[in-house]
N, C-alpha and C positions, 0 to 999 in steps of 0.2 A: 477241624475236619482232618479226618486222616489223608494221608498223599497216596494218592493209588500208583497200583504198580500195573504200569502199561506194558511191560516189555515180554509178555506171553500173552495173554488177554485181558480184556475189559470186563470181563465178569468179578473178579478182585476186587473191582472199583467202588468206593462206595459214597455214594450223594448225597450229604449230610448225615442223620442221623437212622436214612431209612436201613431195614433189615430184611428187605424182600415182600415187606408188606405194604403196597402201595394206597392200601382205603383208607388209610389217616388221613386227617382234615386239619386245619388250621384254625384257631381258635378267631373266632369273629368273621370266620368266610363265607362273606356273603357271594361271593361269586363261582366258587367251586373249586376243587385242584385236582390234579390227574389222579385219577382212582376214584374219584367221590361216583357217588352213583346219579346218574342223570333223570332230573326232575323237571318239573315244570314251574317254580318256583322263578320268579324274575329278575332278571340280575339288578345287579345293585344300578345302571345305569337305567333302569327300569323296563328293560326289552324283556321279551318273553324267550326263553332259551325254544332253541332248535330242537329239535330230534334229528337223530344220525340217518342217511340217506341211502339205503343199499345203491351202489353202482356198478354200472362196467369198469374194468380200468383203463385208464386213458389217461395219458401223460400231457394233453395238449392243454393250453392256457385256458384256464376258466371253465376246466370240466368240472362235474363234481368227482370229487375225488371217493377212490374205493376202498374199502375196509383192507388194510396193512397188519401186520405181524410184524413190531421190528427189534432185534435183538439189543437190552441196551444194558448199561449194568445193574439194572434191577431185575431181571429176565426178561422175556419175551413182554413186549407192550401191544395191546389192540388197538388201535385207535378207537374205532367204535366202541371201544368198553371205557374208552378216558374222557372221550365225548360228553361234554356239557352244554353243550352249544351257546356258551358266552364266551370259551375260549380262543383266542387266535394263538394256532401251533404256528412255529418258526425255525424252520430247519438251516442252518445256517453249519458250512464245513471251515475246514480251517485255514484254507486257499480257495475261495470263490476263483471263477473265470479270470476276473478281472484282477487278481489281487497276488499275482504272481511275485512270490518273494525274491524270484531274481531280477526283476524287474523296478522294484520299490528299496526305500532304505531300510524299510525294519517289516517285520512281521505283521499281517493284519490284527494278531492276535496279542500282540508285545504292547500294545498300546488302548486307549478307549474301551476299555471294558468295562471302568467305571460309568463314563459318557454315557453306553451303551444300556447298562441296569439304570440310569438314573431317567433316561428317556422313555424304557418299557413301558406300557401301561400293564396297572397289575395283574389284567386277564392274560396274559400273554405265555405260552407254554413254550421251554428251547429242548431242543435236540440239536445235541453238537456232538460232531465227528470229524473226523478224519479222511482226507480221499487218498493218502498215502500208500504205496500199491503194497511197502512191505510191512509188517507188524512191527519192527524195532522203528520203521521211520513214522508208525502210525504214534505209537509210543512217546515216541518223541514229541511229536507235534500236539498231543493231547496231553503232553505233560504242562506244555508253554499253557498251553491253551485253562487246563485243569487251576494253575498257580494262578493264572491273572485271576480267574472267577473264584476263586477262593479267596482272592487280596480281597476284593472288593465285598464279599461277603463277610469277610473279619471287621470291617469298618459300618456294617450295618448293625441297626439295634436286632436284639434277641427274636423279635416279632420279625421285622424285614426278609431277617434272616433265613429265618425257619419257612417262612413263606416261599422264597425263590426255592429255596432246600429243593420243596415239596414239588417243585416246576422245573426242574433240569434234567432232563432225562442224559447219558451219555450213550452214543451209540457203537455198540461193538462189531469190530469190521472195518470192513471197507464201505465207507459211505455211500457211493455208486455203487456198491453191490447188494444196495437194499433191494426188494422188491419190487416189484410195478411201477407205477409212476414218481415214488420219491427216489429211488436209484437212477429214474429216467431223468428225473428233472436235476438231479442235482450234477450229471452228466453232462445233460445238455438240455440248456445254454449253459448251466455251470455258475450260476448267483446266488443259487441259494432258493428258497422255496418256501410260500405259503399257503397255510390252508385257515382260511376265512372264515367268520362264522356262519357262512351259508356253502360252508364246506365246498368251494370253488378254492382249486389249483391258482395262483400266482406267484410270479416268482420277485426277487427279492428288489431289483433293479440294480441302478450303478450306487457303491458305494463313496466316491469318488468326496473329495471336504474340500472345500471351495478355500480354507485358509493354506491349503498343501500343494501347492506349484510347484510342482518340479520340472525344470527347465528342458533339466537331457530327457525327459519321456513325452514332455508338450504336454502335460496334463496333470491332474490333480493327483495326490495319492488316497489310498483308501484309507477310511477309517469305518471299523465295524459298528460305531453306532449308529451310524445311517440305514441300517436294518432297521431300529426302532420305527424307522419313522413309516413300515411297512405295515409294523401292527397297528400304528396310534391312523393309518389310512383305513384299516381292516375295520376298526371299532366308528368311525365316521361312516364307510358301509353301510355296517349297520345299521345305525341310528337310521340313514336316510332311506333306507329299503322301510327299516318300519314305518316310518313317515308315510310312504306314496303309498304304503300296503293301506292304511287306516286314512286315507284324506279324500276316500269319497270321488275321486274324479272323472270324469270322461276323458277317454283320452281319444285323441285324433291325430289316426297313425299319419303321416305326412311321408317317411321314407323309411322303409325295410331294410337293410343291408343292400344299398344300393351306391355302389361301387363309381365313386367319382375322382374327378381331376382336369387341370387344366395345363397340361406341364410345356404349354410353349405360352404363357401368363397373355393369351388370347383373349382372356377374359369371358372364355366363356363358363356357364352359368347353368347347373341342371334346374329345370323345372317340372312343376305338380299343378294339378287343379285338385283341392280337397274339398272335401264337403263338412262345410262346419254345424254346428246345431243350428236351429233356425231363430231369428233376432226374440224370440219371445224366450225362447231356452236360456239365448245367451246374456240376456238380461236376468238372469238368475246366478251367474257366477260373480264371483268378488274376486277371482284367481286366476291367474294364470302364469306357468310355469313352461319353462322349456326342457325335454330332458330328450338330450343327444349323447350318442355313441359314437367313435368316431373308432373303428377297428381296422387291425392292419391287414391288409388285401393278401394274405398269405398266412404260414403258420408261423406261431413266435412274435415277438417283439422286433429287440435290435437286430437291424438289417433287413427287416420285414416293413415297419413301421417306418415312414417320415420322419429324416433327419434334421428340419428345421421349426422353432417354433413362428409361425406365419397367424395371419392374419386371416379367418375364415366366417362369411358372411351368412348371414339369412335376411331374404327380402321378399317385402311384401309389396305385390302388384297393385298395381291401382283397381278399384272396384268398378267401376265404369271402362276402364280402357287395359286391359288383363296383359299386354303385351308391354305397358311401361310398368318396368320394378326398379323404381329408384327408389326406397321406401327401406331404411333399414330396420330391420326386423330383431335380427340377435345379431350378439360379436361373441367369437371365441379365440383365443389362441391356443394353436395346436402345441404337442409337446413335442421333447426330444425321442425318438424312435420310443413311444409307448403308448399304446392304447388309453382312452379314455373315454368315460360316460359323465356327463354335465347335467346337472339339474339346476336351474335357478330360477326365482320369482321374476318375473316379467308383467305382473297385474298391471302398474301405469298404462299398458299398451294396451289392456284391452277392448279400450274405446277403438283404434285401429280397426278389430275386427267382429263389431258389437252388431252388426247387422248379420252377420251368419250368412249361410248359404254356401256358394261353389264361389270360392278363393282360387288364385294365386301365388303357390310362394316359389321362392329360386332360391337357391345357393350354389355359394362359391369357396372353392379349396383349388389350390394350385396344384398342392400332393394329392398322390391318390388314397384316398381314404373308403372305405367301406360304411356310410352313413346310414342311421337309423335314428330318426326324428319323431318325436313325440308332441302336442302341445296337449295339456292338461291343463282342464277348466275343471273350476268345482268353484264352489260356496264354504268358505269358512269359519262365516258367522262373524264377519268384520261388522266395524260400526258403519260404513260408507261402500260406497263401491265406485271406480272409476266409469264417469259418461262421457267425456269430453276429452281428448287428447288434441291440441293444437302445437302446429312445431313451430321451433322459437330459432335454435343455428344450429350450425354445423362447424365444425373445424378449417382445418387447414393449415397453411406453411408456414410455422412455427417460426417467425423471423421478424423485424424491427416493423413490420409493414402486417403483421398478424391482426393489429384491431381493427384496423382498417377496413376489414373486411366485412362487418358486422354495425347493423344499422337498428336504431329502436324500432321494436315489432311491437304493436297495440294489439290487445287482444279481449274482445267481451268474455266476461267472467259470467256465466249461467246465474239468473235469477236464484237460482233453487240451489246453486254449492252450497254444499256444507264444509266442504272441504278442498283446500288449492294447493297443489302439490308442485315444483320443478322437478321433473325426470330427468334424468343426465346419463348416457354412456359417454367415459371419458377415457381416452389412453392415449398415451403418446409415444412418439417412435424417433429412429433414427439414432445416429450416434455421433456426432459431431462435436467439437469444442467452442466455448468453452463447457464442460459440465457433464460431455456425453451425450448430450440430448438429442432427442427430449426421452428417451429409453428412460437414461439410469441421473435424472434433472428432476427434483421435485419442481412440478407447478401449482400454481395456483388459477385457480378459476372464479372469477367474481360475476353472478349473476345479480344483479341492480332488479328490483320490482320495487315500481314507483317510487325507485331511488334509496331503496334499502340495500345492502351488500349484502348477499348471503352467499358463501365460501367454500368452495369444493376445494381441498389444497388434497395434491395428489402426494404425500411427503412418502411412501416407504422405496419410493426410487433408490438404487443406490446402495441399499444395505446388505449386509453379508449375505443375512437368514430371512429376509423377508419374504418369499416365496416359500422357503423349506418351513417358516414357522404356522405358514395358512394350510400345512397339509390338514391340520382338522378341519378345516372348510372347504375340504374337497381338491385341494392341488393336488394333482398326480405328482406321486413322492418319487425318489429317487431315478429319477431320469437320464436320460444319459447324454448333456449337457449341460450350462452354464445356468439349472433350474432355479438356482436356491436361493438366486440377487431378485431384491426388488425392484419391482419396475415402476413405471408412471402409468400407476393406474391397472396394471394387467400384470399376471402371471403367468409364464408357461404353462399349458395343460389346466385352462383355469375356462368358466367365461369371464368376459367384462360385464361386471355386474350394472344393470338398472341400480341408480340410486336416486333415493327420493328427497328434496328436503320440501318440510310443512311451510309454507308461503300465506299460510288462510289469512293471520294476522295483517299480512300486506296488503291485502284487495281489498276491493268490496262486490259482492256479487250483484249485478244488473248492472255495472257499470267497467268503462274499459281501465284495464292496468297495461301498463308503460314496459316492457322488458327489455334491458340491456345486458352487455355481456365483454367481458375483456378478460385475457388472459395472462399471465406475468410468470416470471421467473425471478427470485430473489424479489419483488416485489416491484419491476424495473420490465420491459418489453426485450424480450431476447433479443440480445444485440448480432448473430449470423444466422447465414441462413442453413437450410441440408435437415432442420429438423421438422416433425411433423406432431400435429393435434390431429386426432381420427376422435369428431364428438359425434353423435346426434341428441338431441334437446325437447323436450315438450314443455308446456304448461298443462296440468291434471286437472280438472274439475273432477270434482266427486260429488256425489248425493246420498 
């Protein structure tokens, strides 16, 4: 690849082997590349692409974004004319906000570039520029910039190659002097900028690397491959928008954008009375999923959004006496200052609320958050469906005196199961020694039926990237703090997932099973105290 000459303009420049003709294709593209003509044909991950969305323009988080013109060094680019809608664009400058090179020991761009291309998923289209105010300093910095993604392409095979070639656009100018909302966005907040394959505005988040502590800043340094991990959330989107688009379900709005908090931890609690189907409907579903929003009560993220990842409940009232809700329903933890929407299966529970009609639910968040709650039932053609939910324990103070707490519960197994399931929300908290616990402490959880051990061991506590490597299952990525360590059991900006294990083997149906429960660390009862087990527990029957 030739080295362009940045030091009068960017139109000189040239990105691989193109010559100004951008409708080339890549041999075997099944996904598309900038210039291909947009079809209806399905991507390789097998979603049906998009069509381009005329809009207003609007620089604000999660608009859909409006048709651009942006000058790069292959001429002027349309968006809408590059549009395939399986791509995620990535607009990424050469000093984000946060990435101030007087600030840090080396350049965002001097380092992880490799990192960065090896993380991309292949849909992924870059636009990189410059926010340098003069052209020789633009020059400059798209020199560093030009050299690293050139190293990294020399080390790729012929194909790899030609592929990214086809996907980089370079942009001429001054970056904040682009047009409409990517000049806005990339101004301010200043991280950088995506546009989704449902062509919604987000921006890039913190790129901060949990192995780069720098002492004199109190904080981590950046590394640009933590971008990646914005498309590889974009392409999860997806997947799950077309999910809830094709799954048939009723949904029952529970809360709108409805603006809560409890910031003197009063405990108090918003509540709803909804109206559910009625118990002959709801004996038709085999499903049910929660899907929460949780948005920041202003405009923007950081500084807008809740600075801490907390603990945030959903409960369900009792059906006879509507004013007790001890009854925990969902768990989620919140993220660092960034919005997020949660979807996850919660079927086990729907014995809970299998009689229908006018419920109760309440929730609780300390920060103020902007809530919009969903529950969706449908039928998905399982082989059983959940009738019987009975609770088994709860948690509590994670300390030498922990089992103690927890006494055998008998429980009749329905004539007619076909199926016995243990439900378990498990997470643990606190940080105390030795181990950190129960945060960043694998445990373990041993449920005994009729004196079998069946094993919840909560192990990714602790680890570097264990939070950063579940972004394709929905963690909200690059947040802006300490997101990317595993925890016991939870993730920032995650829920606590419902998990099931199959128990059918252990029972027998028309007669009672025996259920025990104890908890350990290293295999031994935590020897201090200060830490904490947050469970709730069922036994499933199904038919």
């Amino acid at each position: 690849m030739l080295s362009p000459l940045f030091a009068l303009s960017l139109t000189l420049l040239a990105c691989g082997d193109k010559d100004g003709d951008d409708t080339a294709t890549t041999p075997g593209d099944d996904t598309g590349t900038p210039g291909t003509t947009p079809n209806t044909e399905p991507c390789d991950d097998g979603l049906a692409r998009r069509t381009w969305t005329d809009a207003e323009d609007s620089e604000a988080l999660f608009a859909t974004a409006a048709d651009l013109t942006i000058e790069t060094d292959v001429g002027d680019v349309v968006l809408s004319e590059i549009w395939d809608g399986c791509d995620v664009f990535l607009f990424l400058q050469d000093e984000p906000a946060q990435a101030d090179a007087d600030q840090w020991p080396k350049h965002l761009w001097e380092r992880d570039v490799d990192d960065l291309f090896a993380a991309l998923p292949p849909n992924t289209v870059l636009f990189l520029g410059s926010n340098e105010n003069t052209e020789d300093a633009r020059a400059e910095a798209l020199e560093l910039m030009w050299d690293e993604v050139d190293d990294v392409l020399d080390d790729m095979s012929d194909e790899d190659r030609a592929w990214w070639e086809s996907r980089i656009y370079w942009i001429d100018g001054r970056y904040q002097s682009q047009d409409g909302w990517l000049g806005d966005t990339i101004d301010n907040p200043g991280w950088g900028t995506v546009l989704d394959r449902n062509q919604q505005i987000r921006y890039v988040g913190s790129y901060a690397d949990p192995g780069r502590y720098l002492s004199s800043a109190g904080w981590f340094e950046p590394n640009v491959s933590m971008a990646a991990n914005e498309a590889v959330y974009a392409n999860y989107l997806a997947q799950r928008d077309a999910r809830l688009a094709a799954d048939g379900a009723t949904v029952v709005t529970v809360w709108d954008e409805t603006v809560m908090a409890d910031p003197h931890w009063a405990g108090t609690r918003t509540y709803v009375d909804v109206e559910l189907p009625d118990a002959a409907t709801m004996a038709g579903f085999d499903t049910l999923e929660f899907d929460l929003t949780m948005n920041c009560d202003g405009d923007g993220e950081y500084g807008t959004c809740p600075a801490w990842d907390y603990l945030v409940y959903l409960y369900l009232c009792d059906e006879d006496d509507p004013d007790s809700c001890n009854t925990e329903f969902g768990r989620w933890i919140t993220t660092y200052h960034r919005a997020g929407r949660f979807v996850h299966d919660a079927s086990a529970l729907l014995p809970l609320i299998q009689s229908g009609g006018t419920r109760r639910l309440a929730f609780y968040t300390t920060q103020t958050y902007v809530i919009s709650l969903d529950l969706r039932l449908s039928n998905q053609g399982k082989e059983t469906r959940p009738t019987q939910a009975t609770w088994l324990f709860g948690g509590g103070a994670f300390d030498v005196n922990y089992n103690s707490l927890f006494e055998p519960v008998e429980v009749e197994i329905p004539a007619g199961a076909t199926k016995v399931e243990l439900a378990t929300v498990i997470s643990g908290h606190g940080q105390v020694s030795p181990g950190t616990c129960a945060e960043f402490c694998n445990t373990e959880h041993h449920f005994y039926v009729n004196g079998t051990d069946n094993v919840r061991e909560l192990d990714n506590a602790g680890t570097e990237f264990g939070c950063m490597d579940m972004v394709d299952e929905g963690v909200i990525p690059n947040q802006y703090g300490t997101w990317w360590y595993g925890r016991s059991g939870w993730c920032p900006g995650w829920q606590v997932p419902v998990v099931t294990i199959d128990v059918t083997d252990q029972v027998t149906p028309g007669q009672v099973a025996t259920f025990d429960y104890e908890g350990f660390r290293n295999g031994e009862p935590y020897e201090t105290g200060g830490a904490n087990i947050v469970m709730s527990s069922w036994v499933v029957s199904h038919e």
